[in-house]
BABALO-957989 format. One record per residue (C-alpha): x, y, z. Coordinates in steps of 0.05 Angstrom, whole numbers, padded with zeros to 5 digits, always signed. Example, Ala and Ser with C-alpha at 12.3 -4.5 7.8 and 13.67 -1.06 7.14 Angstrom:
<marlos>
+00246-00090+00156;+00273-00021+00143;
</marlos>
This chain:
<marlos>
-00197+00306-00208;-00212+00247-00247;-00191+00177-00240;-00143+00181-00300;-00116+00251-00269;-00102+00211-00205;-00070+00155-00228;-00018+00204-00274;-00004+00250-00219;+00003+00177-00171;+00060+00160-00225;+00095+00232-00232;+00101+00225-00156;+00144+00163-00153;+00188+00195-00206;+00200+00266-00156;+00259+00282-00127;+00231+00267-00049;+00212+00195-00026;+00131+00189-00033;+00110+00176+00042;+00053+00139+00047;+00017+00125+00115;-00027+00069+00099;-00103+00081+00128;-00168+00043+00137;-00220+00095+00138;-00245+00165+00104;-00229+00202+00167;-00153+00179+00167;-00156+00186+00085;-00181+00262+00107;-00131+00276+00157;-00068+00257+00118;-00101+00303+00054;-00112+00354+00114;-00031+00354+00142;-00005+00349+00064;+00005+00285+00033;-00004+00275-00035;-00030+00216-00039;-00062+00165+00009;-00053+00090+00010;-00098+00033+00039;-00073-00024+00085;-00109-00095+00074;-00081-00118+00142;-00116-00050+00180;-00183-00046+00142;-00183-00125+00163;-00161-00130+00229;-00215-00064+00234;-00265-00101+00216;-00250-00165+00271;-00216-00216+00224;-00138-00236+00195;-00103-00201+00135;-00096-00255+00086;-00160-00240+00037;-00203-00265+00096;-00242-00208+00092;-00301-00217+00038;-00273-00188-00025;-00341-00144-00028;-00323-00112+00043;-00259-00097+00021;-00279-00055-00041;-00333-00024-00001;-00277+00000+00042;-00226+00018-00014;-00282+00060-00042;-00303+00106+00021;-00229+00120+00026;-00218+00133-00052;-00280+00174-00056;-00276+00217+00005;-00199+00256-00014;-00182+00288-00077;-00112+00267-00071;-00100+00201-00111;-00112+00129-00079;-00073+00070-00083;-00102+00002-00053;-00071-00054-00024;-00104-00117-00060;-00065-00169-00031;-00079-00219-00089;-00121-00196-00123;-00182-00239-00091;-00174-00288-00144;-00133-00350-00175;-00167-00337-00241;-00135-00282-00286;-00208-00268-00317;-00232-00259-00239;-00164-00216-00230;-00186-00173-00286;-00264-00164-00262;-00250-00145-00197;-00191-00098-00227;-00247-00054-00252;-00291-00054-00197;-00229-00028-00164;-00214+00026-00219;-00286+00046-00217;-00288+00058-00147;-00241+00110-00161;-00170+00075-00141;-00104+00108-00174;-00055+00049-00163;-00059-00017-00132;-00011-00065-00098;-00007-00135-00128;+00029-00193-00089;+00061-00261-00121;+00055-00306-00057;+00004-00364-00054;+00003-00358+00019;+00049-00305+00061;+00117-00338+00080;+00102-00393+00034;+00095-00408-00039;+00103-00364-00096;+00061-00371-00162;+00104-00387-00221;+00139-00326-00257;+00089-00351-00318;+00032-00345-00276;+00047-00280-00242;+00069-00239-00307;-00003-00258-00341;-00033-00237-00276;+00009-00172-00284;-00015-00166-00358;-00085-00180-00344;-00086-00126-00293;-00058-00073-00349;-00113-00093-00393;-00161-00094-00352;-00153-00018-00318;-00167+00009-00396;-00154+00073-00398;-00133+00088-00336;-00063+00088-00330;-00068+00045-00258;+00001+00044-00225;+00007-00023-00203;+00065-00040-00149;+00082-00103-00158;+00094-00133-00086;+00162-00199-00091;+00156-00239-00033;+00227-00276-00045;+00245-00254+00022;+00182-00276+00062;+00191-00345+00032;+00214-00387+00087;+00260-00450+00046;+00319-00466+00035;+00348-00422-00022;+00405-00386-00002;+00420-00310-00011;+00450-00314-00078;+00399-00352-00107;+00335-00302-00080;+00370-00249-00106;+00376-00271-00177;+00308-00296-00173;+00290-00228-00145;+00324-00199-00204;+00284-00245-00252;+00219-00227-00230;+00232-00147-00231;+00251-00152-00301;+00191-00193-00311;+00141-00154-00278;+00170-00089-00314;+00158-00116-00372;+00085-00138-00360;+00072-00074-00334;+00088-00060-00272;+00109+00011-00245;+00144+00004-00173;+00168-00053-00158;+00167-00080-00081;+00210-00130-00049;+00181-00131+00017;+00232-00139+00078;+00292-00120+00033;+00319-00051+00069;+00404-00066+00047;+00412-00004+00021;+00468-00024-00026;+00414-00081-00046;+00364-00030-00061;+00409+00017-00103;+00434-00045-00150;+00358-00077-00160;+00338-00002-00180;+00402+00011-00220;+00400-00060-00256;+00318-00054-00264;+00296+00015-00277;+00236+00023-00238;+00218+00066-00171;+00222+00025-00103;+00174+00011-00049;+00198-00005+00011;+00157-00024+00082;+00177+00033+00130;+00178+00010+00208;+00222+00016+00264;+00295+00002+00244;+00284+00015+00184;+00332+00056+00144;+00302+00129+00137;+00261+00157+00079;+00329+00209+00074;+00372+00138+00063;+00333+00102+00027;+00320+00157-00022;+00391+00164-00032;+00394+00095-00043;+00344+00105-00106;+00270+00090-00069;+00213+00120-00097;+00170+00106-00036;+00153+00083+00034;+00091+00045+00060;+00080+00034+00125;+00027-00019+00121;-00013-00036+00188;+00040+00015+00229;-00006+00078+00237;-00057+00023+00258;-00006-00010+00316;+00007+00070+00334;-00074+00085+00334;-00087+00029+00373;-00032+00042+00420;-00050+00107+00430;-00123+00078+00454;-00099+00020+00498;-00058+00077+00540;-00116+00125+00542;-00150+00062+00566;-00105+00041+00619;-00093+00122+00644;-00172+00120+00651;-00183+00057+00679;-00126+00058+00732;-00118+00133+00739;-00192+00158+00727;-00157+00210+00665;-00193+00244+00617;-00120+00274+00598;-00116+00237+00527;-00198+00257+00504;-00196+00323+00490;-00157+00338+00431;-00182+00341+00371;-00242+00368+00387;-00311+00348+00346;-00306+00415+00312;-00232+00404+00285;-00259+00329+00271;-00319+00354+00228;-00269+00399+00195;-00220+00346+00174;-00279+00311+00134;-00295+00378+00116;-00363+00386+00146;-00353+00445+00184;-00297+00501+00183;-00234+00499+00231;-00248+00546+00281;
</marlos>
């Protein structure tokens, strides 16, 4: 399936009837396992592939690393990839644009654009943002790139009061649809009445950020989300999941947690080898 093909089918899938689940992953193997159990379509988390690779979310990792990892995961499922690009790795709208079509070339469906300076702090001027918007638009061509607009009104720590972030909120989702944007993500917003009026006053499909107390896909479906992201969680659950095995072998001596999957069922999630 082709790039274009991707990003389409990426679009009709926030427009289905059922929430679009999306695990968030940091390597081909995960990106192979989620195509394996059904998903139809994979997303990348900055803050995994970073803290994978020994250093902070927060475009610390090289820009070059990044894409290197975006690409390996895009190119290894034929389910469509979207790619969490924190900023964009650039203040300059021209640099925006550049590395927009390194990201399009390496085969990415949909990417995840977000309108802090710094997280919990500053937000770049409506102005500022909706060019950034535009010049992403432009630059994916052809491809009809489903960009998720990430509103960090609610991470901002300040002093504006409820009523105020939510107009603003309201101001910027009508802004962003109309650069361009096609889901629309106010991180940390999970009211569910909230949610239904921002998608009944705006239009476009909802992301919300999917951890524990969260309301459930079911609910937040019915509350007019498109989809759920889980960002670094199947990381925290991965390396959970390693820190116990550790602790069984080191204090009990346990192999119990090392023997399933086996290499075989491995190489056949990459699809190197048939389940047997």
């Amino acid at each position: 399936m082709s790039v274009v093909a991707k990003a389409k089918r990426l679009l009709e899938l926030h427009h289905e009837p059922a929430v679009l689940l999306l695990p968030n992953v940091w390597d081909p193997l995960g990106a192979r396992l989620l195509q394996s159990l059904g998903f139809p379509a994979v997303a990348t988390a900055s803050a995994a592939i970073a803290y994978s690779r020994g250093v902070d979310d927060g475009q610390d990792l090289p820009f070059e690393t990044m894409l290197e990892a975006i690409r390996s995961i895009a190119q290894a499922v034929d389910v469509p990839v979207t790619a969490d690009i924190e900023a964009g790795y650039a203040d300059d709208p021209d640099e925006l644009a550049d590395n927009i079509k390194r990201v399009v070339a390496a085969g990415v469906a949909g990417v995840n654009i977000e309108d802090s300076l710094t997280e919990g702090g500053e937000l770049r001027s409506l102005r500022q943002q909706v060019r950034r918007i535009e010049r992403i638009r432009e630059a994916a061509g052809n491809t009809p790139l489903v960009i998720n607009a990430r509103i960090d009104i609610y991470l901002r720590d300040d002093e504006t009061t409820d009523e105020q972030r939510w107009e603003e909120l309201l101001e910027r989702a009508t802004a962003y649809r109309e650069a361009g944007a096609d889901c629309l993500y106010p991180i940390t917003l999970e009211s569910l009445s909230a949610l239904r009026a921002l998608r009944d006053q705006v239009g476009l499909p909802l992301n919300v950020f999917g951890h524990p107390g969260c309301p459930s896909p079911d609910d937040l479906g019915q509350a007019g989300v498109s989809r759920v992201s889980l960002g670094p969680g199947w990381l925290r659950a991965a390396l959970a999941a390693l820190r116990d095995s550790a602790i069984s072998l080191r204090d009990k001596g346990s192999y119990a947690a090392f023997g399933e999957p086996s290499t075989d069922q491995i190489r056949a999630i990459l699809g190197l080898a048939e389940p047997k």
